[in-house]
DRENLUMBA-810859 format. One record per residue (C-alpha): residue number from 1; residue in three letters; x, y, z. Coordinates in steps of 0.02 Angstrom, whole numbers, plus 50000, padded with zeros to 5 digits. Example, Ala and Ser with C-alpha at 12.3 -4.5 7.8 and 13.67 -1.06 7.14 Angstrom:
DRENLUMBA-810859
1,ALA,50615,49775,50390
2,SER,50684,49947,50357
END
This chain:
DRENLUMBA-810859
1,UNK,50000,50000,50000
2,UNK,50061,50182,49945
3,UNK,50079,50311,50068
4,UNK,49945,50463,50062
5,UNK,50055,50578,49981
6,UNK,50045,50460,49822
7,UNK,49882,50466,49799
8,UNK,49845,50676,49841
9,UNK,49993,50674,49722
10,UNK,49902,50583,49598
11,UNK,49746,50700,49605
12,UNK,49843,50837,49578
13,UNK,49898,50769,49424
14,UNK,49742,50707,49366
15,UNK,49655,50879,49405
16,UNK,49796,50977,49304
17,UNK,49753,50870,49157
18,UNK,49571,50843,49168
19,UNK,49501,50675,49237
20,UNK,49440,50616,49082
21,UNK,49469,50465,48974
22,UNK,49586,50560,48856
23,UNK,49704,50609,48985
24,UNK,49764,50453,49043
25,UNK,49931,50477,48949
26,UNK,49961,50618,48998
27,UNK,49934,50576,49173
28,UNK,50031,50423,49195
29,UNK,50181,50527,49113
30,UNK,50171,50622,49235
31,UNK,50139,50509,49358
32,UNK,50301,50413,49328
33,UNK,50400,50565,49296
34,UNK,50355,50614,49489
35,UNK,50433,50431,49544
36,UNK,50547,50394,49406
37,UNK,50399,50231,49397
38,UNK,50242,50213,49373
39,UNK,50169,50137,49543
40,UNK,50033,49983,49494
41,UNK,49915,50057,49654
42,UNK,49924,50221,49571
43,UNK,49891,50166,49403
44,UNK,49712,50056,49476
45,UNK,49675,50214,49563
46,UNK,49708,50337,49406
47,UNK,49572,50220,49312
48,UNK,49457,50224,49432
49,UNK,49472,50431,49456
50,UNK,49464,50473,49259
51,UNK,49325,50328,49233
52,UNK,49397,50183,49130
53,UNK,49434,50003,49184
54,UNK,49569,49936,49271
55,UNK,49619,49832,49129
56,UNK,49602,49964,48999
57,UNK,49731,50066,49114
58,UNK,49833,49923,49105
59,UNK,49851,49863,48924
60,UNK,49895,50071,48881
61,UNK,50028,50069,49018
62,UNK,50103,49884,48949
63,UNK,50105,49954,48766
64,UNK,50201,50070,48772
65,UNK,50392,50026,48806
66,UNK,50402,50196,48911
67,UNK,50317,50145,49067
68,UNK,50402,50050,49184
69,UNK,50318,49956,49359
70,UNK,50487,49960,49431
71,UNK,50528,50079,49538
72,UNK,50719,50159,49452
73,UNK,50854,50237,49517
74,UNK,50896,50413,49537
75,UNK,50987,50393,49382
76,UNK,50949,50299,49245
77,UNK,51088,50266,49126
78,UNK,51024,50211,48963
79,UNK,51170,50123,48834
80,UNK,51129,50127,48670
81,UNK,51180,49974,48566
82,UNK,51079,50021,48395
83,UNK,51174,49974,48235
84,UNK,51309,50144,48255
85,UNK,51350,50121,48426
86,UNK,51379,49912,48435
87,UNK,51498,49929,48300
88,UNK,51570,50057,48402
89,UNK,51582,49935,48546
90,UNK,51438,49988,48667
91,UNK,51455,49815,48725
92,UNK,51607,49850,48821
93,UNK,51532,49996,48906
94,UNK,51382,49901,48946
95,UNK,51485,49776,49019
96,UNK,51598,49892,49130
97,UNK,51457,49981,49187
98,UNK,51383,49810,49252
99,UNK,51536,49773,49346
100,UNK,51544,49941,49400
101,UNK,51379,49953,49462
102,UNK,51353,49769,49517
103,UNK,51232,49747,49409
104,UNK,51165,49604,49262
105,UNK,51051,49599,49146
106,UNK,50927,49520,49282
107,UNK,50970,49665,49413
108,UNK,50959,49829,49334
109,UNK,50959,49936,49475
110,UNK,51054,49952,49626
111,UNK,51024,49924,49812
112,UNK,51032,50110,49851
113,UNK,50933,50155,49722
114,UNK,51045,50278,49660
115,UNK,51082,50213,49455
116,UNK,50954,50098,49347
117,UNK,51051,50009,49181
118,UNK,50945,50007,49030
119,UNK,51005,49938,48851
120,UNK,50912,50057,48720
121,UNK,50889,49997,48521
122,UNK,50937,50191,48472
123,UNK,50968,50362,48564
124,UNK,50949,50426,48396
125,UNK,51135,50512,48430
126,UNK,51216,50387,48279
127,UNK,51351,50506,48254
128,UNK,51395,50528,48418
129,UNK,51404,50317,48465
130,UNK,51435,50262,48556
131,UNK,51333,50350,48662
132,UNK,51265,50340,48835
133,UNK,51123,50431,48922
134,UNK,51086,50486,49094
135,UNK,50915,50557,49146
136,UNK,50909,50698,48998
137,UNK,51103,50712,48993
138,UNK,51196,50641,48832
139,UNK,51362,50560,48861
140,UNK,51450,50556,48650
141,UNK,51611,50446,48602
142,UNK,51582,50333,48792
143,UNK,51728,50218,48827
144,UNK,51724,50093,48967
145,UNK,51843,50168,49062
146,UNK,51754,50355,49024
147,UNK,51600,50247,49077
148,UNK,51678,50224,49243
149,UNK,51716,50406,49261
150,UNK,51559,50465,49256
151,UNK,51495,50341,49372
152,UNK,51620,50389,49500
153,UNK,51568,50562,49477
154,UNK,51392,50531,49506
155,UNK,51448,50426,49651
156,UNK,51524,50600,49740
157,UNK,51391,50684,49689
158,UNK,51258,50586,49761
END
């Protein structure tokens, strides 16, 4: 069960956009751009608020590649390996950032909550590959051990 806050959060949202079929989009963008996910609870209550089923709700939500159920982590670092940047060798960044962050492809997100790894078909950045992105930050010409760097950076950072 979500706190309170999620939910007077939620209607917030909802009343910004209008709580009306149409809106669910928009909502649930917003939604997860508020908790870098998009909360399951939140997305039965959404439904119920703007007047469509859960399932309905549901089957937008799984279409589209954007929404996650997972909660991420305060960064989310996004590798491309599209056609440009594997022949560029995204693969070895990929890979150093897994050891770096402790990470696999069946653990995407750290304990702390603090980075997410996603693989991405295309950052649409071809000549820039190989190319990594964090948040809305672009990261051109990425090289394990520049990988690493940036990482380490965060790390203070954070």
């Amino acid at each position: 069960m979500l706190d309170k806050s999620y939910y007077e959060k939620a209607d917030e949202i909802i009343a910004q956009h209008g709580a009306e079929q149409k809106a669910l989009i928009p909502i649930i963008q917003d939604i997860q751009n508020e908790y870098r996910y998009l909360p399951p609870e939140l997305l039965s209550y959404v439904a119920g608020k703007i007047g469509i089923s859960e399932a309905k709700a549901f089957s937008v939500a799984t279409f589209y590649e954007n929404f996650s159920f997972d909660p991420k982590g305060k960064y989310v670092i996004k590798v491309c390996d599209g056609t440009a940047c594997h022949v560029r060798n995204s693969l070895s960044v990929l890979d150093r950032l897994y050891t770096e962050l402790g990470l696999s492809k069946d653990k995407v997100t750290t304990d702390d909550m603090l980075f997410t790894l996603e693989t991405v078909s295309c950052l649409g950045a071809c000549g820039l590959a190989p190319v990594m992105m964090i948040n809305e930050d672009v990261y051109p010409a990425m090289t394990p051990d520049k990988a690493a760097e940036v990482i380490r950076k965060l790390r203070e950072e954070a």
